[in-house]
Each structure stands twice: as C-alpha cells, then as structure tokens.
C-alpha positions as a printed Julia matrix, in Angstrom:
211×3 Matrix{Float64}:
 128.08  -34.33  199.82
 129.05  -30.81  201.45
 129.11  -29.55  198.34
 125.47  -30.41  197.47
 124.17  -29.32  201.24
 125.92  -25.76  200.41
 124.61  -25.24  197.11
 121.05  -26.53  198.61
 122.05  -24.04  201.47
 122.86  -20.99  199.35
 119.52  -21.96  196.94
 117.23  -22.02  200.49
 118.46  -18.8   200.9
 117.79  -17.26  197.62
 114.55  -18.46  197.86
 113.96  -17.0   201.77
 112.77  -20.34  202.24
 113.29  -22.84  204.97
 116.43  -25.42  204.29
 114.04  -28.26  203.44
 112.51  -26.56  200.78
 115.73  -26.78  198.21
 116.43  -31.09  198.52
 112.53  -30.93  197.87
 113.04  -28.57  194.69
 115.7   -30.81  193.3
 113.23  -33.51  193.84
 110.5   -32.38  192.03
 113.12  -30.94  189.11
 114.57  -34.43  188.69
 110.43  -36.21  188.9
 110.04  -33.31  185.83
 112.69  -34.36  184.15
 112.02  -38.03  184.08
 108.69  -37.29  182.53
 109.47  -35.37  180.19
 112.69  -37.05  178.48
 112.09  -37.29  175.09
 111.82  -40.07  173.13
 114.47  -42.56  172.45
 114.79  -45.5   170.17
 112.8   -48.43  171.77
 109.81  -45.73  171.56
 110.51  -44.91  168.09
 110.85  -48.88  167.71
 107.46  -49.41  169.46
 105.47  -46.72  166.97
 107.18  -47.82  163.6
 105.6   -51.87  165.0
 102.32  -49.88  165.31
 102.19  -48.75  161.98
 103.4   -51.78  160.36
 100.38  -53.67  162.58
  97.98  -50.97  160.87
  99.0   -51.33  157.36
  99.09  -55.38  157.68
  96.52  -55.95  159.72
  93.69  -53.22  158.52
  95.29  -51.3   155.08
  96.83  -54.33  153.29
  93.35  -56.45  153.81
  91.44  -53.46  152.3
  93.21  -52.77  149.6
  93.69  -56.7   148.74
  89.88  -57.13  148.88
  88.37  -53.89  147.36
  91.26  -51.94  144.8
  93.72  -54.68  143.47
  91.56  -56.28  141.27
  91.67  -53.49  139.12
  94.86  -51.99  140.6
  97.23  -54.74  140.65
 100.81  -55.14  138.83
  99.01  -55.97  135.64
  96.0   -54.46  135.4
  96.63  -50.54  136.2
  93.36  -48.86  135.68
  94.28  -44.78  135.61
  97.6   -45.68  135.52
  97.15  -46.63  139.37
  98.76  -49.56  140.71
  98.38  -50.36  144.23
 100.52  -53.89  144.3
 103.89  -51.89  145.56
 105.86  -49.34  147.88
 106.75  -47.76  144.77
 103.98  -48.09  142.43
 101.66  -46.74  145.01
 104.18  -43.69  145.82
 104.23  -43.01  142.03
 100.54  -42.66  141.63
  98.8   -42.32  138.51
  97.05  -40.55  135.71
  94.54  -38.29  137.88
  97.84  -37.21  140.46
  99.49  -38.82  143.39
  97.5   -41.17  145.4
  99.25  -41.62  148.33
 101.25  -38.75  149.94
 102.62  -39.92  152.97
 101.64  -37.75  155.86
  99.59  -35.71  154.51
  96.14  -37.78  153.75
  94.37  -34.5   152.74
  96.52  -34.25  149.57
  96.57  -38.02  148.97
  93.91  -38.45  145.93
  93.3   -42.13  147.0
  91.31  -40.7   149.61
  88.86  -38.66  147.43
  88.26  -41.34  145.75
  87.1   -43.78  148.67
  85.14  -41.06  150.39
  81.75  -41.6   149.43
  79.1   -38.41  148.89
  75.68  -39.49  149.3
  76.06  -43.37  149.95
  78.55  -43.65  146.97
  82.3   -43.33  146.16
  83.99  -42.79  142.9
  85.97  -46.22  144.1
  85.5   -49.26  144.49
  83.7   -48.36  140.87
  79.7   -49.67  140.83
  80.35  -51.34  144.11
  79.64  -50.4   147.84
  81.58  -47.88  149.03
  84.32  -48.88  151.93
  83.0   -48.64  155.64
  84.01  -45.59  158.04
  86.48  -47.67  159.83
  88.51  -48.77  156.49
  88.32  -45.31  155.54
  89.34  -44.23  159.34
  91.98  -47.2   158.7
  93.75  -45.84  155.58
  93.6   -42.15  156.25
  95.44  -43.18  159.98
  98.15  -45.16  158.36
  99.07  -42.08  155.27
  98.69  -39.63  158.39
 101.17  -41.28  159.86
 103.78  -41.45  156.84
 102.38  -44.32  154.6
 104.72  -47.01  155.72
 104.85  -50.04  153.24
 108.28  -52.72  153.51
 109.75  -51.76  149.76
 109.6   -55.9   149.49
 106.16  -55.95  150.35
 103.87  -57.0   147.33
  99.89  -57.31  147.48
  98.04  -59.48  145.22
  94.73  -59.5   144.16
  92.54  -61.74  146.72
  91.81  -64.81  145.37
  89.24  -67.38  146.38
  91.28  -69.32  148.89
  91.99  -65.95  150.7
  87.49  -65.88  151.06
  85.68  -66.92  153.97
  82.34  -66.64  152.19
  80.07  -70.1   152.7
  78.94  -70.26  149.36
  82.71  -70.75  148.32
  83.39  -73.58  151.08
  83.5   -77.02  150.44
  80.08  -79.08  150.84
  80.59  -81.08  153.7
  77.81  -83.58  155.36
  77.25  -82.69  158.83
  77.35  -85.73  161.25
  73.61  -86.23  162.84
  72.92  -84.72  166.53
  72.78  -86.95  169.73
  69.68  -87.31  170.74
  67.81  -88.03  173.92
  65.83  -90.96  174.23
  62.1   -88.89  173.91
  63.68  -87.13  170.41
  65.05  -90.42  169.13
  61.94  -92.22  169.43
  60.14  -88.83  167.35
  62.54  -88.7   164.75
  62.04  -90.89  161.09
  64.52  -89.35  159.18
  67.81  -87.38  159.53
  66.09  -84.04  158.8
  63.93  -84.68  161.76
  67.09  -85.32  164.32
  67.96  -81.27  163.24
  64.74  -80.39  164.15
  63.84  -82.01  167.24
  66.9   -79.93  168.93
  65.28  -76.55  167.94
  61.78  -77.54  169.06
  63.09  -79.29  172.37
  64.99  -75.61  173.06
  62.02  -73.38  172.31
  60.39  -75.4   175.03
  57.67  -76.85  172.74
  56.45  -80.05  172.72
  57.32  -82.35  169.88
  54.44  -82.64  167.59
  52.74  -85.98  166.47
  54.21  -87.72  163.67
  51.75  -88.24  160.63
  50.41  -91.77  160.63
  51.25  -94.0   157.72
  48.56  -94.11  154.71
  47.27  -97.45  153.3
C-alpha cells in the first residue's frame, strides 16, 4: 500500500498536479481498460450462435423453398448443388457460388439479384425479396457457416402452409344470439348474420315462402 501511494506520489508530481489527481488517473486507466478488453470465447461463442440462427432460421428456409428444387443432391442444374457444406463450397459450372466472406465474389449472389424486376434465379419465377437477398448476402459476409452434417432437401408439401394444400375441414356453426337465430334458415345464413350484426346493419327480411 506505501508502495502504490509513492508511485501515485512520484506520478502527481510528474504531472505538477495535485495528489488526487494520480488514484483518479489509475481509475479512469483501469474503466479504459475494462472497455476495451478484447474479445474472449463466450463472445466468440455468442456470434458463431448468431450466425447459425441466420443460416437456419432465414438462409436454410430460402434456399429450401426457392433453389433446391433444381439444386438438390440429385438434380444439379449448372453443376450447382445447394443440398451440402461441401457441394455448395464447390460450386459449379459458371464458378464458385458461395465464397465465404466475401459475398461480392460469391456468383450465387449475381444470380438472385434481380435487374429490372427479374433475376437470372429462381429461373421464370419471382425474383427473391430484399430481405432474403439482405439475408443471404449477411450470412456469406460473415463466413458462410453451414454444420458439414447439415443437409437441405427440397421442400415438400408437408413443409407448405398454403390453404389450398390443407386438409378440407367443416367448420363448426357460430353461436348465435337469440335475434340472429331466429333470422337464420340455413347454416350459410348463421356465417352471415355475424358479419351483418358487426357492420351495425340491421338483418334484412327473409324472403317469404312461394306457393
């Protein structure tokens, strides 16, 4: 402890300043420090989970939905398949696709950047939206990480939420008040009287009965 008020002492001195001056010095050279340590392995840990997040969670769904059908393990249109780690990394006829790192030399890119309202790929399809683009070029920026186990396949139509694809289902009949139940004279009507009723309109007369 003498030690430290010496050499606090002697720095004071050196620095023609009052005695206070050096503890607050050290202070602010230790706050500094703190900062400004560099990275260690839980924050390497905590980026590498952020990447994989990207590529599973925005890449993988992407590429799944618009590329593997025609860039799968099978079917490798160009040469390209886009199933793997490795087959991905190799690339195909027209070059590399995927250069980790460096999206401006990855040709996958090029290809999904549309000119115009259209991109070379997905071929005579909409081109990919900004944020899949955005999506991709953020995940080779940032080294292209794909587990080497890691296989996509082609979407299939479980793996669709389209309603055309879902199973027909009967939907149960609305509740209705007393006023609406005495309206309605088939189930078609019990749908309707709900969206009349919330518009605030009156429910119209029924049609009498021919004879």
């Amino acid at each position: 402890m003498k030690r430290r008020r010496r050499a606090e002492a002697q720095l004071s001195i050196a620095l023609g300043r009052p005695g206070w001056v050096a503890p607050v010095f050290g202070l602010c050279v230790g706050f500094v420090s703190l900062v400004f340590v560099p990275a260690g392995p839980c924050a390497s840990r905590a980026s590498a989970a952020d990447e994989a997040a990207v590529f599973l969670t925005k890449v993988v769904p992407v590429l799944q939905r618009r590329c593997l059908s025609c860039h799968n393990a099978t079917a490798k249109k160009g040469g390209l398949s886009l199933a793997t780690a490795a087959a991905a990394l190799k690339g195909g006829e027209s070059g590399l696709a995927i250069v980790p790192g460096k999206p401006d030399e990855s040709y996958l890119l090029d290809l999904i950047a549309p000119d115009k309202g259209r991109a070379e790929m997905p071929k005579d399809s909409d081109p990919l939206a900004a944020n899949e683009i955005a999506a991709i070029r953020q995940w080779i920026a940032a080294g292209a990480r794909w587990p080497k186990t890691f296989t996509i396949r082609p979407a299939t139509v479980s793996d669709l939420n389209w309603w055309s694809l879902k199973p027909i289902k009967r939907p149960s009949v609305p509740k209705l008040d007393e006023q609406a139940a005495n309206w309605v004279r088939t189930p078609i009507d019990a749908f309707v009287a709900p969206v009349i009723e919330d518009i605030g309109w009156p429910l119209p007369r029924q049609p009498t009965a021919r004879h």
